[in-house]
GUMAR-963326 format. One record per atom (N, C-alpha, C): x negated, y negated, z negated; atom name. Coordinates in steps of 0.05 Angstrom, whole numbers, plus 5000, padded with zeros to 4 digits. Layout:
N
{{X; Y; Z}; CA};
...
This chain:
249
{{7327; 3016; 8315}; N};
{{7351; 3030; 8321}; CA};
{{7346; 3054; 8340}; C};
{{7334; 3046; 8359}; N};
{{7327; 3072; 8377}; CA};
{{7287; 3071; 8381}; C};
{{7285; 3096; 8386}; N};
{{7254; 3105; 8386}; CA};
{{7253; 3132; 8406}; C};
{{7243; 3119; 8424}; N};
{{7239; 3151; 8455}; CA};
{{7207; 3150; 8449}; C};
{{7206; 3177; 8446}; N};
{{7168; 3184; 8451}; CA};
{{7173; 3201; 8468}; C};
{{7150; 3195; 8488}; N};
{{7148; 3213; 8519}; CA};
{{7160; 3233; 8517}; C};
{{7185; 3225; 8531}; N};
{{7205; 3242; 8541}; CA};
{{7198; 3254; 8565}; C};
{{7202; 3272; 8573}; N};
{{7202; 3279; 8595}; CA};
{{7226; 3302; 8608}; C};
{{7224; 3301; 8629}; N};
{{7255; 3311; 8642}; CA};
{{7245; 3318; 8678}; C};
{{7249; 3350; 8677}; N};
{{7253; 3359; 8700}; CA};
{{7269; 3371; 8717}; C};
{{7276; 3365; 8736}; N};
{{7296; 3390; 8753}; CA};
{{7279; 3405; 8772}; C};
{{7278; 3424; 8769}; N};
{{7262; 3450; 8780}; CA};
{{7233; 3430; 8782}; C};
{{7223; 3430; 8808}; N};
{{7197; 3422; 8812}; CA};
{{7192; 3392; 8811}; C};
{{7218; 3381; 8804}; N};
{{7218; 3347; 8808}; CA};
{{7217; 3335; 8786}; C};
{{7191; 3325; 8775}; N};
{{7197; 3314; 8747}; CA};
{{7213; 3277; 8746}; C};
{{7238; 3285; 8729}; N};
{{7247; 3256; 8735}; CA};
{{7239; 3231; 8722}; C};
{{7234; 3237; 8691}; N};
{{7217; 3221; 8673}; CA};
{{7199; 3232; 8658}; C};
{{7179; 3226; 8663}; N};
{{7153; 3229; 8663}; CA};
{{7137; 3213; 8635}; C};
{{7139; 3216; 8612}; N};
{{7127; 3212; 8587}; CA};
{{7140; 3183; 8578}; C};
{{7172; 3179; 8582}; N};
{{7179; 3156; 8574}; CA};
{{7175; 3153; 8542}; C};
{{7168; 3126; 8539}; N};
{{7172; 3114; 8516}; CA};
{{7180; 3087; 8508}; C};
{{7198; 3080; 8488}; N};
{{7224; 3063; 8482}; CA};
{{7224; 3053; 8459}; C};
{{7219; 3031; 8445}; N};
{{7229; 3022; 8420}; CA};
{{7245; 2998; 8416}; C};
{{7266; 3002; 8404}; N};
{{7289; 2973; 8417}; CA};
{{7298; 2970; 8385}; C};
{{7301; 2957; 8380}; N};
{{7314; 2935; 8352}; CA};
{{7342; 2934; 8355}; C};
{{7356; 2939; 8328}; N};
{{7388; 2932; 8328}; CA};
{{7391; 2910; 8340}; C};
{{7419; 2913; 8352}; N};
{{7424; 2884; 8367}; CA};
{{7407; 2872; 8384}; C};
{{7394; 2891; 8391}; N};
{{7377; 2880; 8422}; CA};
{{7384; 2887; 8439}; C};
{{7393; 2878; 8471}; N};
{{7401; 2879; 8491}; CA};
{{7380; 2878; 8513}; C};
{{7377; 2913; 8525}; N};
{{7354; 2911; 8539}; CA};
{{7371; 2927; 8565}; C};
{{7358; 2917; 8588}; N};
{{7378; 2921; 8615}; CA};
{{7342; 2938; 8636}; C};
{{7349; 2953; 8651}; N};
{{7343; 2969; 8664}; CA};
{{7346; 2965; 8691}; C};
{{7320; 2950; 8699}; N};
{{7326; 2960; 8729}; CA};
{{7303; 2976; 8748}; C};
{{7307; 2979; 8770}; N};
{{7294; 2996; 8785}; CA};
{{7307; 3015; 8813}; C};
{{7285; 3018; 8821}; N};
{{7290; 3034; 8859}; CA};
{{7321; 3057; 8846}; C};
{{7330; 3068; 8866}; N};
{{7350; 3095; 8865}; CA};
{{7329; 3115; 8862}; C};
{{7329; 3135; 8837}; N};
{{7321; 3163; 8845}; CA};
{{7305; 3158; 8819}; C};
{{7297; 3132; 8810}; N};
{{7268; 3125; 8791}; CA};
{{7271; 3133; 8750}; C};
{{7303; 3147; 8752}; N};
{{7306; 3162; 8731}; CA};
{{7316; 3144; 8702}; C};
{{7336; 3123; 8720}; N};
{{7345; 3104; 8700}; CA};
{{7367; 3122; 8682}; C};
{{7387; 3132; 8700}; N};
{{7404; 3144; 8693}; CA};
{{7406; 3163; 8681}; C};
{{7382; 3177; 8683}; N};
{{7374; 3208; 8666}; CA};
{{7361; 3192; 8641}; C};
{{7353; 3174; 8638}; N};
{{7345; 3161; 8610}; CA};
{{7371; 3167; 8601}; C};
{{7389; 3151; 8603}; N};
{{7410; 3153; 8587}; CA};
{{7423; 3165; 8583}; C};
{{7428; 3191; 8593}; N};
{{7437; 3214; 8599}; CA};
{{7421; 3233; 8573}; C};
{{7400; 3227; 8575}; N};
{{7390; 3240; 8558}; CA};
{{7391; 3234; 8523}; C};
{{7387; 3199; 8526}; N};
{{7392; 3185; 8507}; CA};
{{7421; 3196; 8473}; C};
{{7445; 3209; 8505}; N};
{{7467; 3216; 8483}; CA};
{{7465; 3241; 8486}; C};
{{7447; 3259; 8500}; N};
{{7449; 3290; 8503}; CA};
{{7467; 3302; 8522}; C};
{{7478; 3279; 8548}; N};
{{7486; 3297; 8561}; CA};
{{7467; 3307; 8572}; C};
{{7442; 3303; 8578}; N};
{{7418; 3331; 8582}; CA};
{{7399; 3336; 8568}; C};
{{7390; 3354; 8571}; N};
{{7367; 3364; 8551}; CA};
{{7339; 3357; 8561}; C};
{{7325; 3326; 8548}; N};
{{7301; 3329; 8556}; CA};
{{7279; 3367; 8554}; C};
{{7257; 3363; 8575}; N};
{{7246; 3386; 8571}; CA};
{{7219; 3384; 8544}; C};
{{7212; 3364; 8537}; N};
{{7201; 3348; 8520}; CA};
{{7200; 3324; 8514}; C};
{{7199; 3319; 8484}; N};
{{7201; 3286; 8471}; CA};
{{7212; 3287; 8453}; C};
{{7223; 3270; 8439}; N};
{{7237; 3265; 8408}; CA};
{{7257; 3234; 8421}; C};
{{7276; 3235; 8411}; N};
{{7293; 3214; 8420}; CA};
{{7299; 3208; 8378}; C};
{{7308; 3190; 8374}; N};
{{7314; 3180; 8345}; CA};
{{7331; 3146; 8351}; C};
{{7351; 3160; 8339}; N};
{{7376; 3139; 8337}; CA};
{{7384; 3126; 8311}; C};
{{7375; 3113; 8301}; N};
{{7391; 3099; 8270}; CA};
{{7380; 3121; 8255}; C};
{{7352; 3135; 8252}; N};
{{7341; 3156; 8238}; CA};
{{7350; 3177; 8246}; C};
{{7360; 3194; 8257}; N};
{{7377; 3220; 8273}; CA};
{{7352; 3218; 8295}; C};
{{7339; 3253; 8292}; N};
{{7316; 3254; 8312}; CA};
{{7335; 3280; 8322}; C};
{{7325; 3284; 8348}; N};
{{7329; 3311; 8356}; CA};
{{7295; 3308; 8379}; C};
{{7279; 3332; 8371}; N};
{{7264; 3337; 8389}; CA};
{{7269; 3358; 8409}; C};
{{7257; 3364; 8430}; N};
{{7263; 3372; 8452}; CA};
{{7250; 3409; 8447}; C};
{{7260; 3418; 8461}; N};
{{7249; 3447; 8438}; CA};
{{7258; 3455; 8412}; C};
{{7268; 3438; 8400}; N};
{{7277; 3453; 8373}; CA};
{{7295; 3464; 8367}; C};
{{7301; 3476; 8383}; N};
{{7323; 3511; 8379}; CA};
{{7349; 3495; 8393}; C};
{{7371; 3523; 8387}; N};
{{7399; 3511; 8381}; CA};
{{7412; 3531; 8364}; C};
{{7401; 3523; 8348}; N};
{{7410; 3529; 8314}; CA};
{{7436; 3516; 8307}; C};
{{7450; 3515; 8286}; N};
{{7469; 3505; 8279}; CA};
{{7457; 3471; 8261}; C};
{{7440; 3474; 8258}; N};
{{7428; 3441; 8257}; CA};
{{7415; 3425; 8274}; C};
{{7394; 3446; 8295}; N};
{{7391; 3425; 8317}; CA};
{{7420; 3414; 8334}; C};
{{7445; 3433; 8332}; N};
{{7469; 3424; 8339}; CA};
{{7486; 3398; 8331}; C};
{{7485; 3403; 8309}; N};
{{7495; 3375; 8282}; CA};
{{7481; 3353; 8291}; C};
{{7449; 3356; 8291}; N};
{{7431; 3332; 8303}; CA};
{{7448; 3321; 8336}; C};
{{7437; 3335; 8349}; N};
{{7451; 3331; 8380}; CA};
{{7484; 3330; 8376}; C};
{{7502; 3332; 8367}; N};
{{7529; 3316; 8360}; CA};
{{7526; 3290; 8353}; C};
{{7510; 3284; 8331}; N};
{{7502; 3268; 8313}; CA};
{{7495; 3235; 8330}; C};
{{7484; 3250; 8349}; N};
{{7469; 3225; 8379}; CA};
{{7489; 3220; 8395}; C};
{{7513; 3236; 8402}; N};
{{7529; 3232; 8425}; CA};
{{7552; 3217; 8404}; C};
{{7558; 3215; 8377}; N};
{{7571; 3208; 8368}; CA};
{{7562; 3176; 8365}; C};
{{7537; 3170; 8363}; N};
{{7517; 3149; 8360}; CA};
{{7520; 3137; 8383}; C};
{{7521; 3144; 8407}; N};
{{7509; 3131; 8436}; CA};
{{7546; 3127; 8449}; C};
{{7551; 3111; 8443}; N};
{{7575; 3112; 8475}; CA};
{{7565; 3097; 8496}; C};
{{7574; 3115; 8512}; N};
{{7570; 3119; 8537}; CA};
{{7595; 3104; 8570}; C};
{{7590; 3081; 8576}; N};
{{7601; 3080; 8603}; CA};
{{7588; 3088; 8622}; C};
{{7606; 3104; 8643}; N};
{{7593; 3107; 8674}; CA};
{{7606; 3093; 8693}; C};
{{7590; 3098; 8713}; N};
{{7594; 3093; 8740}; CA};
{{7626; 3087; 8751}; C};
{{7631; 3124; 8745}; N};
{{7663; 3119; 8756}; CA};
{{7674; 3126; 8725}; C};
{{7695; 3112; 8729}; N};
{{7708; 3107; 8695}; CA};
{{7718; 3126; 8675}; C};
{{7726; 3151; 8695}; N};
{{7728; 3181; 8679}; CA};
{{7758; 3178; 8657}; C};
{{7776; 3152; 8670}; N};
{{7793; 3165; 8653}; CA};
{{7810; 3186; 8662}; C};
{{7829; 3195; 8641}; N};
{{7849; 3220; 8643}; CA};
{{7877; 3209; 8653}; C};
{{7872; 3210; 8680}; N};
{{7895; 3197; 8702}; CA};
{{7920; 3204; 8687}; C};
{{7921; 3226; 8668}; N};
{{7954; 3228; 8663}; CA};
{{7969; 3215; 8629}; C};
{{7944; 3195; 8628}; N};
{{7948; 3187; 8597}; CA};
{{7944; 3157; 8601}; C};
{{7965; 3146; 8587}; N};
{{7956; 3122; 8589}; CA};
{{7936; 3106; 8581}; C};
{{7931; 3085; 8575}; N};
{{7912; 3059; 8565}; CA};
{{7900; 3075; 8545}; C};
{{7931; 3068; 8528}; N};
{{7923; 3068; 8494}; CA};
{{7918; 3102; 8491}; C};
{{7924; 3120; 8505}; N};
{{7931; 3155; 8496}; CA};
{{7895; 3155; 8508}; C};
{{7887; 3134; 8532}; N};
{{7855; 3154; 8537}; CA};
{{7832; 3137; 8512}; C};
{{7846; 3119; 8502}; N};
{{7827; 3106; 8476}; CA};
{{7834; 3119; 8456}; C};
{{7853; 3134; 8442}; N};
{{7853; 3137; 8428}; CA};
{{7848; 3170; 8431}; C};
{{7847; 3185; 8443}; N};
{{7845; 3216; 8446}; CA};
{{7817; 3225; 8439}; C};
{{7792; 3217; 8437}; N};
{{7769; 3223; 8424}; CA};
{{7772; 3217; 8391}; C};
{{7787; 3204; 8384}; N};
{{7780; 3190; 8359}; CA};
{{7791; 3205; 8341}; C};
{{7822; 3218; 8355}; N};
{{7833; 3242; 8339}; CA};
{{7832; 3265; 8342}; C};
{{7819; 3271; 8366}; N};
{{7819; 3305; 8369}; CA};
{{7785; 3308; 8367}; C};
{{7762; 3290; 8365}; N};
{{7733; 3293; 8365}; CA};
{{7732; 3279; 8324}; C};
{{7742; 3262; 8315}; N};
{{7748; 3252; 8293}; CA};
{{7762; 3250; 8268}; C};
{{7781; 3266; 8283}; N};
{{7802; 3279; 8265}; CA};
{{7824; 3246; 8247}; C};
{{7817; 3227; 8255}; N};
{{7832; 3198; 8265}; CA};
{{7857; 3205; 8260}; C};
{{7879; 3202; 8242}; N};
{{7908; 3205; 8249}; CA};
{{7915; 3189; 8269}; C};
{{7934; 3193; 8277}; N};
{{7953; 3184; 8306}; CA};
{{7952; 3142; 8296}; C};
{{7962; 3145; 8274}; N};
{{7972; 3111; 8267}; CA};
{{7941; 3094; 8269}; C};
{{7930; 3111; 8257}; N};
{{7900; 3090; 8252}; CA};
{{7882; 3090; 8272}; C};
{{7885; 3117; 8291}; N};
{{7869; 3106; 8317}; CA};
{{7884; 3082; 8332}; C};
{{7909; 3090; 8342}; N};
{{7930; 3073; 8364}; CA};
{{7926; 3040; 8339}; C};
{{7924; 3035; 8323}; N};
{{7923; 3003; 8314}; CA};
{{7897; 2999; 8326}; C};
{{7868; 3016; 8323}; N};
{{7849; 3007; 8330}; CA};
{{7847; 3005; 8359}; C};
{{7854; 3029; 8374}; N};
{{7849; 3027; 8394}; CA};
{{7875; 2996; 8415}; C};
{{7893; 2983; 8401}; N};
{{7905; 2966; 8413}; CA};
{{7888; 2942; 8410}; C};
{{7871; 2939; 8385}; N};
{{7855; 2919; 8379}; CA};
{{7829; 2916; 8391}; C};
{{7822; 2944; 8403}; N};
{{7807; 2937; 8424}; CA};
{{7807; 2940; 8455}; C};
{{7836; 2937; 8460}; N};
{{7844; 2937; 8483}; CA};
{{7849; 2907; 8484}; C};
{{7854; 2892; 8463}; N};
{{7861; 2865; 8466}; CA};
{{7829; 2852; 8470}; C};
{{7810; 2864; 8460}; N};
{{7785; 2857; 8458}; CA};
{{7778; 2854; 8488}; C};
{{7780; 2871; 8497}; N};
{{7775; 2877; 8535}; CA};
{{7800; 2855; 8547}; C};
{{7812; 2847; 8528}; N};
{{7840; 2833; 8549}; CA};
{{7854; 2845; 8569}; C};
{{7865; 2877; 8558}; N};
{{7884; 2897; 8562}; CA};
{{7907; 2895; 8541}; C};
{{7910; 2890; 8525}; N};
{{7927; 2903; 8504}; CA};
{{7957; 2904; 8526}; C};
{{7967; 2888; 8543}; N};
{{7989; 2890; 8549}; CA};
{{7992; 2910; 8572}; C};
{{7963; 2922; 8583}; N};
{{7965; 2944; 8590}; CA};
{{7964; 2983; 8586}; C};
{{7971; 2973; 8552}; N};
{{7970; 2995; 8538}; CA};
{{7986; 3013; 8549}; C};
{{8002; 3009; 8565}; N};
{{8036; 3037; 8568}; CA};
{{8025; 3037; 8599}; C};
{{7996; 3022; 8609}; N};
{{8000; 3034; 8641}; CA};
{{7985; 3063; 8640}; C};
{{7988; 3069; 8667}; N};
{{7970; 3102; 8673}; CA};
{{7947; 3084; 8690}; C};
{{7926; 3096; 8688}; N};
{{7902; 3094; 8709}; CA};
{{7908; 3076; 8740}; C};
{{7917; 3098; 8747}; N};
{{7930; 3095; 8775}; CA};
{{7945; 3056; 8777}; C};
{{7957; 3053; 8767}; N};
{{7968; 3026; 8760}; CA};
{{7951; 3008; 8749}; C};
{{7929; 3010; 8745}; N};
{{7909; 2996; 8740}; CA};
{{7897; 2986; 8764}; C};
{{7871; 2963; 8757}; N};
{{7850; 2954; 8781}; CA};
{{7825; 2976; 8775}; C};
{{7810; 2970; 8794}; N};
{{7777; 2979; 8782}; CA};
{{7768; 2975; 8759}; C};
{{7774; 2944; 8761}; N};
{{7755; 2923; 8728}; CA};
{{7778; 2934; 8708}; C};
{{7798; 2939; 8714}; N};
{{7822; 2942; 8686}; CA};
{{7813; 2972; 8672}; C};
{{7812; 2988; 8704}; N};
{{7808; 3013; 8685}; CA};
{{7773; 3020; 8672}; C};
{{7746; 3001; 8687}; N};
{{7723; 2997; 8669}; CA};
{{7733; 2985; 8647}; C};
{{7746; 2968; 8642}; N};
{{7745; 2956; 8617}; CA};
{{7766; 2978; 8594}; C};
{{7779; 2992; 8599}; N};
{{7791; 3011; 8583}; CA};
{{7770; 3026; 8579}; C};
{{7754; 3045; 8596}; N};
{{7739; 3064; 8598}; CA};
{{7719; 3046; 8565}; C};
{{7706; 3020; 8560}; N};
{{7685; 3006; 8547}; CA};
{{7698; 3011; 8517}; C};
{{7723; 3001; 8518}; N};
{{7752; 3006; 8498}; CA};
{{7750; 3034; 8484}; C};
{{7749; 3054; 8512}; N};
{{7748; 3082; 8495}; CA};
{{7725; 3091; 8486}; C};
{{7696; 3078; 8496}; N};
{{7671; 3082; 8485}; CA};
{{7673; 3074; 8458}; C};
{{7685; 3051; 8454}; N};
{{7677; 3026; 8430}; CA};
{{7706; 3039; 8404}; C};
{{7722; 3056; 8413}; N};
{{7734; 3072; 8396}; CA};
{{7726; 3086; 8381}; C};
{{7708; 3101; 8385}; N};
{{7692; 3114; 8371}; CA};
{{7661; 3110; 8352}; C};
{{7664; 3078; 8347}; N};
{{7664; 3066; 8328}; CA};
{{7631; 3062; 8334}; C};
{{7609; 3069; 8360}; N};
{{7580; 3077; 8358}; CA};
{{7561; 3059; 8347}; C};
{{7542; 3057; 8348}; N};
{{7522; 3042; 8339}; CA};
{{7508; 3042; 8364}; C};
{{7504; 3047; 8379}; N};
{{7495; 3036; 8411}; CA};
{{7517; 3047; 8427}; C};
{{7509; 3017; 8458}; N};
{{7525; 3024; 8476}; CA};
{{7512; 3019; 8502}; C};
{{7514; 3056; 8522}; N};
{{7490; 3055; 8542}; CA};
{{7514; 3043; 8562}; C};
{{7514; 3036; 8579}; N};
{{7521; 3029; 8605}; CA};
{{7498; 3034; 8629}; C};
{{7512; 3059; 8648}; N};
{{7510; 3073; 8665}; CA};
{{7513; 3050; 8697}; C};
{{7503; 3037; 8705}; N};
{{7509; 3023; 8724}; CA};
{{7549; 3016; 8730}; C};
{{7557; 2997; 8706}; N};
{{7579; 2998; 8706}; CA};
{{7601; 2994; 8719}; C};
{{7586; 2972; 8739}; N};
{{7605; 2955; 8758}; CA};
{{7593; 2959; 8789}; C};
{{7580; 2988; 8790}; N};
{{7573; 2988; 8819}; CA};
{{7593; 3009; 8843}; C};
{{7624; 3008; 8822}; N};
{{7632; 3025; 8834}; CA};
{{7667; 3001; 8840}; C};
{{7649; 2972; 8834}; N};
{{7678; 2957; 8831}; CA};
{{7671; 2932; 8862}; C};
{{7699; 2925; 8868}; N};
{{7692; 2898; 8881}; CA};
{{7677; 2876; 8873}; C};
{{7663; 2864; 8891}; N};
{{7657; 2830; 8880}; CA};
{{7670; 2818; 8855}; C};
{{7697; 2815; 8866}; N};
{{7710; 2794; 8847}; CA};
{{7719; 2818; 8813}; C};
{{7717; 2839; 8810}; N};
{{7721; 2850; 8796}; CA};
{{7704; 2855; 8774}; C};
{{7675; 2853; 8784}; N};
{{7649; 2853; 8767}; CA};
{{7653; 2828; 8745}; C};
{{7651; 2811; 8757}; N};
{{7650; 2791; 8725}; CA};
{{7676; 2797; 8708}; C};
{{7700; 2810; 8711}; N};
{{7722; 2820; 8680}; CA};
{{7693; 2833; 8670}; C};
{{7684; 2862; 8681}; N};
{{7681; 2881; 8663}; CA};
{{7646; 2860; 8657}; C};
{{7634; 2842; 8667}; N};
{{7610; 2837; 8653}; CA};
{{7620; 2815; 8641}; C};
{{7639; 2812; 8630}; N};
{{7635; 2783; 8620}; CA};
{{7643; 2799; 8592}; C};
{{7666; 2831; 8586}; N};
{{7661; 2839; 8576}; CA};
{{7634; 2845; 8556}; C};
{{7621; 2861; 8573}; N};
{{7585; 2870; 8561}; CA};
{{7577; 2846; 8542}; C};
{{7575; 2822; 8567}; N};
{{7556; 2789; 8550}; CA};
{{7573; 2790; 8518}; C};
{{7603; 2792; 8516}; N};
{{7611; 2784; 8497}; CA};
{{7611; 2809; 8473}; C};
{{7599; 2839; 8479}; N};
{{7584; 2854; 8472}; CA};
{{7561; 2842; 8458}; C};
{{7547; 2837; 8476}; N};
{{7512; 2828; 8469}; CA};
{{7511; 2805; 8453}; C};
{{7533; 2785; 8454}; N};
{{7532; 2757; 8428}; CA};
{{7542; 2762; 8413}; C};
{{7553; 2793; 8404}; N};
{{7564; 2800; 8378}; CA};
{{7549; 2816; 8363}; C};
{{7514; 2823; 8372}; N};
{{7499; 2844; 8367}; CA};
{{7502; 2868; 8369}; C};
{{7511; 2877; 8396}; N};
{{7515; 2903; 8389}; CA};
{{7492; 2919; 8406}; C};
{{7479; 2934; 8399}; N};
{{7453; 2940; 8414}; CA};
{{7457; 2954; 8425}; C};
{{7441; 2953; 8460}; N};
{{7457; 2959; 8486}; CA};
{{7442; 2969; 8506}; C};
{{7433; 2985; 8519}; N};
{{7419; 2993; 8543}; CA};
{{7437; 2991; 8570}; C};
{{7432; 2981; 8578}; N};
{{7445; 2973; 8614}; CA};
{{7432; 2985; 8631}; C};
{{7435; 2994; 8654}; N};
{{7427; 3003; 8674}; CA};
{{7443; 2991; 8696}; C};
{{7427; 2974; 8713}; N};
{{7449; 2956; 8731}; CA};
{{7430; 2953; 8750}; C};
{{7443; 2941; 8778}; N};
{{7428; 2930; 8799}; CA};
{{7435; 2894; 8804}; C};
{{7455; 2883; 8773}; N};
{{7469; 2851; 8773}; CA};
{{7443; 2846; 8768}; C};
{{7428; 2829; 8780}; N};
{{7410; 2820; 8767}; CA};
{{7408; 2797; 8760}; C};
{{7432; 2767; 8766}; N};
{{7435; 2756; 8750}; CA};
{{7446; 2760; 8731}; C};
{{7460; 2783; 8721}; N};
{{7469; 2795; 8687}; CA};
{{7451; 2798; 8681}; C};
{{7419; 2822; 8684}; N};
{{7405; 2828; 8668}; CA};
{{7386; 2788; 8661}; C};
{{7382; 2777; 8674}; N};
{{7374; 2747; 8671}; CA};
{{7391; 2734; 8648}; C};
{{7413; 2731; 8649}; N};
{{7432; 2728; 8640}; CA};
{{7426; 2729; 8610}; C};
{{7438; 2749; 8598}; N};
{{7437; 2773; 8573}; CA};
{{7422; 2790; 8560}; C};
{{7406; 2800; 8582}; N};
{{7385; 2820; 8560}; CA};
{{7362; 2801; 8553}; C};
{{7360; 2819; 8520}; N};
{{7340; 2809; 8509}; CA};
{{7298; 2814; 8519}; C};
{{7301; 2835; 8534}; N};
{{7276; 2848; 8548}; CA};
{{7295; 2868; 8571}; C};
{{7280; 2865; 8591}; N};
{{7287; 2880; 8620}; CA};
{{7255; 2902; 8623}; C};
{{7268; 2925; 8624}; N};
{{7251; 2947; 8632}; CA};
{{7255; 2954; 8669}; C};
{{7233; 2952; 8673}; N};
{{7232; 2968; 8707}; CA};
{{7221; 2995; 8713}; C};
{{7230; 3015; 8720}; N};
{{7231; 3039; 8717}; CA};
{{7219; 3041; 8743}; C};
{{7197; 3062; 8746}; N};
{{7197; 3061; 8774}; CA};
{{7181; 3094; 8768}; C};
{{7182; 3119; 8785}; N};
{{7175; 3148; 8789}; CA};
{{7176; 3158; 8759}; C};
{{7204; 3151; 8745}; N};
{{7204; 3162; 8726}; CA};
{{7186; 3145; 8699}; C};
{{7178; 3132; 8697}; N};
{{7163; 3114; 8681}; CA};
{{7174; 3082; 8673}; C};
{{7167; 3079; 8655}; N};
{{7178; 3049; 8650}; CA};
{{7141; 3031; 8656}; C};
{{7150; 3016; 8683}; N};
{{7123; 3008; 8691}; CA};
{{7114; 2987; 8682}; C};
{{7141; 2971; 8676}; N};
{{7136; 2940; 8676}; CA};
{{7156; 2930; 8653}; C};
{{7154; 2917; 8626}; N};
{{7169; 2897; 8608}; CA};
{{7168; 2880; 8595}; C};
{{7187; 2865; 8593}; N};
{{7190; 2837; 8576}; CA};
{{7213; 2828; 8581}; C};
{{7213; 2797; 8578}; N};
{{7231; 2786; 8566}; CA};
{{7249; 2780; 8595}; C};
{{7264; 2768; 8610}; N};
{{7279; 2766; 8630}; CA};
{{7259; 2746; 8653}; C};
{{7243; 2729; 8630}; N};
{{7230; 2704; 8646}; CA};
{{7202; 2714; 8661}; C};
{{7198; 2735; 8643}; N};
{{7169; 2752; 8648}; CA};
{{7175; 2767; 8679}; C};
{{7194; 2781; 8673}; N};
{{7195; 2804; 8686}; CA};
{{7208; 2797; 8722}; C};
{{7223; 2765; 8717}; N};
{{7239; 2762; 8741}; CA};
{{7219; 2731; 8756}; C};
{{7206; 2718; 8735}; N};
{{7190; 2699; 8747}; CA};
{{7161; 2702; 8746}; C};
{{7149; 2724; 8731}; N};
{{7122; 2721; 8729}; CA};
{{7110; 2754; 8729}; C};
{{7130; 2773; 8746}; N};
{{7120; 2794; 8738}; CA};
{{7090; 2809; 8749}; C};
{{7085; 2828; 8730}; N};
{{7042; 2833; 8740}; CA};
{{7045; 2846; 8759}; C};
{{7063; 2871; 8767}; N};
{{7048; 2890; 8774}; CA};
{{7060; 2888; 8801}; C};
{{7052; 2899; 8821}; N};
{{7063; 2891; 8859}; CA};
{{7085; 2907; 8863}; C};
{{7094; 2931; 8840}; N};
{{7111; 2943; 8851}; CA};
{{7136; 2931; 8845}; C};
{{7140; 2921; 8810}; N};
{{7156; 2900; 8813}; CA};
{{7165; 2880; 8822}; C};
{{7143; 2865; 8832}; N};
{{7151; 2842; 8866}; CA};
{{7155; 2846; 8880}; C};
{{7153; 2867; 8892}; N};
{{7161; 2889; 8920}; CA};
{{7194; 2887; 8919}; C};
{{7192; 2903; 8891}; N};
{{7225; 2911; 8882}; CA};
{{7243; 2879; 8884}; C};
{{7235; 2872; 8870}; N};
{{7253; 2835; 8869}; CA};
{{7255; 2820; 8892}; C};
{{7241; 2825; 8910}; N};
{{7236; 2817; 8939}; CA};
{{7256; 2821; 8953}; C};
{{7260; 2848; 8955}; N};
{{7285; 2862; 8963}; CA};
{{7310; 2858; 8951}; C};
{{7309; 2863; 8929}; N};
{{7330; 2849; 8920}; CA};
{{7345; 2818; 8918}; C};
{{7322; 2805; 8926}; N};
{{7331; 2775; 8927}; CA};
{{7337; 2773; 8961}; C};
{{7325; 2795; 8977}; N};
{{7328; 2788; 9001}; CA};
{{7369; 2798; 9007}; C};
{{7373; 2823; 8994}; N};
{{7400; 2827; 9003}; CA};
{{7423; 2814; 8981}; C};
C-alpha cells in the first residue's frame, strides 16, 4: 500500500529526514515513535504532500509522485491523487469553528468531490455515529470537548473515503481522561483494517495496536519491528535511552 524510498527533506541548512525508507502492507498498523525535532511529523506531512520532499519517490496504492518532477499539470493530478489517498489528523483539530459537526464532515466531500448535499450528510452522520457523535451533529466546535471535537476532526478525515489514515500525534493536545474516546476510536480503526501511520508519544497504544513500531531518531528510521521487539528487546542504545525516559515520566 505505501512504499517511501529515501526521502529526504530540508529546511534551509537543517536536513529533517535524511534518506527515509518505508514499506507497509494494507491494513497494517504501524505507530511512530521518537525524541521532538527527529522528523516524525514531516514524514507524514510529506506522505499527503503537505510538503515537498527535496528528494525520494513516495507511492500510495500505485500513485508515485517523485520529488523533482516538475509541476506540470500531471505531476499535479499525481500530488492531488496522494492527499486524496492519505487523510490526515493533527495535533490541533482544525475544525471550522463556524460549522457544525455534520457541515465540517461533510464540506470536503462536496466542494473537493463534488458529493451532492444528501449523499455526503447520510455518510457523514454514519460516521459520526461511528466516532459516537451522531447526536452531536447540530453542535458548533466551541460546544464540543477536546476528544469530541478529535473525534469529528477522524469523521471528516474518514469522509473522504481514503485508503490510509496518518495521525499526527492526535491526542497530545487533549486531557488525560479524554485520550482513550479519541484512541479507542483509532484501535477500532486498526481491527477493521484500515492501514494507518500514527505518530504518538501513548506508548501503551503504540504496544497496544500497531502492527510494527518505527523509532525515528535525526531524521532516520533507526530502529523496527514488531511492538515486543522494539519495547522489550530493543538493539540499539539510542532506543533504550529513549524508553528509559519515557517509562521514567
Amino acid at each position: 500500500m505505501i512504499t517511501v524510498e529515501n526521502l529526504i527533506k530540508s529546511y534551509n541548512s537543517l536536513r529533517v529526514l535524511d534518506g527515509v525508507c518505508h514499506a507497509q502492507e494494507r491494513g497494517e498498523a504501524v505507530v511512530i515513535i521518537g525524541p521532538s525535532g527527529c522528523g516524525k511529523s514531516t514524514f507524514l506531512r510529506c506522505l499527503n504532500q503537505l510538503e515537498t520532499p527535496d528528494s525520494g519517490r513516495i507511492t500510495i496504492n500505485g500513485t508515485t509522485v517523485a520529488a523533482g518532477s516538475g509541476a506540470g499539470n500531471e505531476e499535479e493530478q499525481l500530488r492531488r491523487g496522494l492527499r486524496l489517498s492519505a487523510g490526515m489528523v493533527f495535533q490541533s483539530f482544525n475544525l471550522f469553528p463556524h460549522l457544525t459537526a455534520l457541515e465540517n464532515v461533510t464540506q470536503a466531500p462536496i466542494v473537493v468531490k463534488g458529493e451532492s448535499r444528501s449523499q455526503a450528510e447520510t455518510r457523514a452522520l454514519q460516521l459520526l455515529a461511528k466516532v459516537g457523535l451522531e447526536s452531536k451533529a447540530a453542535a458548533y466546535p466551541a460546544q464540543l470537548s477536546g476528544g469530541q471535537q478529535q473525534r469529528v476532526a477522524i469523521a471528516r478525515a474518514l469522509a473522504m473515503q481514503p485508503l490510509v489514515m496518518l495521525f499526527d500525534e492526535p491526542t497530545s493536545a487533549l486531557d488525560p481522561e479524554l485520550r482513550d474516546e479519541v484512541l479507542q476510536v483509532m484501535r477500532q480503526l486498526a481491527e477493521e483494517g484500515m492501514t494507518m501511520i500514527v505518530v504518538t508519544h501513548e506508548m501503551q497504544f503504540a504496544r497496544d495496536m500497531a502492527d510494527r513500531v518505527l523509532f525515528f531518531e535525526g531524521g532516520r528510521i533507526l530502529e523496527a519491528g514488531t511492538p515486543d521487539q522494539i519495547f522489550l528487546n530493543p538493539q540499539q542504545e539510542r532506543t533504550k535511552e529513549f524508553l528509559r525516559k519515557v517509562a521514567v515520566r
